[in-house]
C-alpha positions as a printed NumPy array, in Angstrom:
array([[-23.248,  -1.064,  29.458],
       [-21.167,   1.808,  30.921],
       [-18.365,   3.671,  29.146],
       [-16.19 ,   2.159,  30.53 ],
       [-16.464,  -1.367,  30.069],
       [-17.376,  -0.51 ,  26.428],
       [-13.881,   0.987,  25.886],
       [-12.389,  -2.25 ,  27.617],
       [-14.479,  -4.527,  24.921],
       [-13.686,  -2.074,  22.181],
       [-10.219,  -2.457,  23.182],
       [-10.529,  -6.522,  23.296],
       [-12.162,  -6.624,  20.04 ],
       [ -8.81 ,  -4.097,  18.399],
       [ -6.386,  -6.404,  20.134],
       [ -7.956,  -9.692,  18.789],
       [ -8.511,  -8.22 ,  15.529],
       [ -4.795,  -7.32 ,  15.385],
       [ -3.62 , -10.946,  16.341],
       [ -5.945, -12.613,  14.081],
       [ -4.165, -10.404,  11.011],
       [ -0.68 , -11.168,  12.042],
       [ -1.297, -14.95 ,  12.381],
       [ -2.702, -15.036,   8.96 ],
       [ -0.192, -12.94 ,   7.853],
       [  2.977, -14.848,   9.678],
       [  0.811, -18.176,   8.798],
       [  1.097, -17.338,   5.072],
       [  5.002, -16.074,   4.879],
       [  5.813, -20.043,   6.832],
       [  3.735, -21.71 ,   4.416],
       [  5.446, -19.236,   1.326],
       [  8.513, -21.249,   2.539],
       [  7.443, -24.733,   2.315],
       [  8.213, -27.148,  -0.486],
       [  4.565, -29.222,  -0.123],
       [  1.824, -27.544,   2.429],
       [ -0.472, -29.84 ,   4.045],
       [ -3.183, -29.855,   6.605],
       [ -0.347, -30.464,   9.555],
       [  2.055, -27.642,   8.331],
       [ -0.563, -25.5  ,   7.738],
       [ -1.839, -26.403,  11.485],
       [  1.624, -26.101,  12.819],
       [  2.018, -22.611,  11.128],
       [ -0.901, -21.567,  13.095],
       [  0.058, -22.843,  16.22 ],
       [  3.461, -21.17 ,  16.29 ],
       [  1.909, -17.756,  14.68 ],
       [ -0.749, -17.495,  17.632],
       [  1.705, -16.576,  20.154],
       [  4.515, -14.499,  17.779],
       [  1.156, -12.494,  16.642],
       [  0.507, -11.38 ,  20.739],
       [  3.946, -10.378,  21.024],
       [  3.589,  -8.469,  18.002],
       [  0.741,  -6.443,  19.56 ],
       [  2.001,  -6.47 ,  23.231],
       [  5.617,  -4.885,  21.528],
       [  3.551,  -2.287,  19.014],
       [  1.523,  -1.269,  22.098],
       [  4.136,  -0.568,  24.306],
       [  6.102,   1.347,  21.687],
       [  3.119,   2.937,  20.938],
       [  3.536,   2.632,  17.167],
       [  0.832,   3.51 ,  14.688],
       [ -1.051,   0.965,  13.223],
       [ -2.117,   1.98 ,   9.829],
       [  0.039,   1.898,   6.398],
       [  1.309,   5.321,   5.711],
       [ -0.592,   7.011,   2.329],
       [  0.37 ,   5.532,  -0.677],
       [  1.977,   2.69 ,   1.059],
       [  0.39 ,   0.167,  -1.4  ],
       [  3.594,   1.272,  -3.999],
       [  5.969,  -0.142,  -1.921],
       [  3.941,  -3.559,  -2.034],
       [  4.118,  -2.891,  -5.968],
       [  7.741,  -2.483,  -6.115],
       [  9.099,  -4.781,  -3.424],
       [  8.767,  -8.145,  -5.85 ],
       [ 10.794,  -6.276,  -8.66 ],
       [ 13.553,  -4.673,  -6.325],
       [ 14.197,  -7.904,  -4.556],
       [ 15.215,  -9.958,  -8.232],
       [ 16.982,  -6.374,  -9.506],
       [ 19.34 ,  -6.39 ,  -6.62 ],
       [ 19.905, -10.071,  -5.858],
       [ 21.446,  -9.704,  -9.6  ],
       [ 22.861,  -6.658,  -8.786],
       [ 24.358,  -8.237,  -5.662],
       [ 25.405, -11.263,  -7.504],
       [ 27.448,  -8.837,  -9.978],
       [ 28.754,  -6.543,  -6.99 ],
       [ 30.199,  -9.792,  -4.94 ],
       [ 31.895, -10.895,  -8.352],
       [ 33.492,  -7.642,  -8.621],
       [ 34.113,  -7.16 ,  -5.229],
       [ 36.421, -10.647,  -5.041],
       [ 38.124,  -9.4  ,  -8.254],
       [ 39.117,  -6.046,  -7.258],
       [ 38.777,  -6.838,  -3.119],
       [ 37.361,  -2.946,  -3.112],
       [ 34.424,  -2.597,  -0.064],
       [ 30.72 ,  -3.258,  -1.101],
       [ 28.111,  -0.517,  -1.04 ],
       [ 27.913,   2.462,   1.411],
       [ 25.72 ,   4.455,   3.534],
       [ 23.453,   7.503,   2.558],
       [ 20.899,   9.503,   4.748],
       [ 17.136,   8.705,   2.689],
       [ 14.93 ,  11.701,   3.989],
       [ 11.825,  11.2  ,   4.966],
       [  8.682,  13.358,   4.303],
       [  7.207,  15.178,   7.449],
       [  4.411,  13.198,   9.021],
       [  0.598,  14.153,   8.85 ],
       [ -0.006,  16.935,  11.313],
       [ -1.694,  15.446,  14.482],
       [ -1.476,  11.966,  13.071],
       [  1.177,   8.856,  14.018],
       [  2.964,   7.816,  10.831],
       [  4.513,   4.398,  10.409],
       [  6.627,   5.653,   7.061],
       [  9.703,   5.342,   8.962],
       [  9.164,   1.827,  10.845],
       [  7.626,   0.193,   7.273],
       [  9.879,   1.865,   5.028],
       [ 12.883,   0.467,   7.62 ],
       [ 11.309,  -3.054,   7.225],
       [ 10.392,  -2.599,   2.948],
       [ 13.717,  -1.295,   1.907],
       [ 15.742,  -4.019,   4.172],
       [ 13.658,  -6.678,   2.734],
       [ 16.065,  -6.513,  -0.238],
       [ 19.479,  -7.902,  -0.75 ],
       [ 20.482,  -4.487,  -2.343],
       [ 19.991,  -2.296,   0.804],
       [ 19.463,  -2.3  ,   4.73 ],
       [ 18.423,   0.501,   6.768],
       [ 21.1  ,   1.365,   9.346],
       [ 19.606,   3.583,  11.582],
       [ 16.334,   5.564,  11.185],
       [ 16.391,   9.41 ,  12.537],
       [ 14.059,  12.401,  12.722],
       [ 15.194,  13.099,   9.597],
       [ 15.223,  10.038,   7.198],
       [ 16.634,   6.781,   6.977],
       [ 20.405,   5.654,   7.212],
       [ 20.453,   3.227,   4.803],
       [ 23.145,   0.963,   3.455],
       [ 23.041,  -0.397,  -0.097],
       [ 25.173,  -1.451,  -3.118],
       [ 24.493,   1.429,  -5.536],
       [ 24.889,   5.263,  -4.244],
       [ 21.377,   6.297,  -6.317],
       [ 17.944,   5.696,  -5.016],
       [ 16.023,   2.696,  -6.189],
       [ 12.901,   2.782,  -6.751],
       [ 11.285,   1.426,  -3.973],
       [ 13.293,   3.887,  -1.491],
       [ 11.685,   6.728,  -3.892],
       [  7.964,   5.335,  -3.298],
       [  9.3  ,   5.055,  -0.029],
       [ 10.041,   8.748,   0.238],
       [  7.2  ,   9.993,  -1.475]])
């Protein structure tokens, strides 16, 4: 087999790879959302993941993001459950005020990033976008060369936007 149609099956085998994670991975967050799962949802879930999970991988291709989780990555998966019940209370209590006293909610603050392996493409700044938005305490406005604009109830850093950071 020449070189070239190994790097074209090499390439195949990536692509499929990556669409077989994302449909178990999209597959999972529909069925998260269901009330009873059976074999037809669970089918249906499939069926509508299949194509979402090849636009995933056409759309990271041609923005040529990186595919890996940035080092040390796995904290934000430990802090994201506890940061999303903190600041729906926190919200809760910051909407009650906010009615009361009819004073704006939140504002924005620049969350710098650390500088990116040399020679390496780092996804810290696309994950930690998606991570820290996945809250009801903060979104991420804009993200820069140097950190994240990020908009969120409380002016100090939680602590998923410190593991985050880190």
């Amino acid at each position: 087999m020449s070189d070239r149609r190994r790097g074209r099956v090499r390439w195949a085998a990536l692509a499929a790879a990556e669409v077989a994670g994302w449909v178990v991975v999209l597959t999972a967050v529909w069925v998260a959302t269901l009330t009873s799962v059976g074999l037809l949802e669970i089918a249906v879930a499939v069926v509508v993941s299949v194509p979402i999970g090849v636009l995933a991988v056409a759309a990271r291709r041609v923005l040529d993001a990186p595919v890996g989780v940035p080092r040390g990555g796995w904290r934000w998966a430990v802090r994201l459950p506890g940061a999303v019940v903190a600041d729906t209370g926190r919200l809760a209590v910051a909407v009650a005020r906010t009615l009361r006293s009819g004073r704006p909610l939140g504002g924005e603050r620049l969350l710098p990033l650390p500088d990116p392996p040399p020679g390496r493409p780092d996804a810290r700044a696309g994950l930690g976008a998606v991570t820290i938005s996945t809250t009801p305490g903060a979104y991420v406005a804009d993200v820069r060369d140097d950190g994240l604009v990020v908009h969120a109830l409380s002016p100090r850093e939680s602590a998923l936007e410190r593991a985050v950071t880190r």
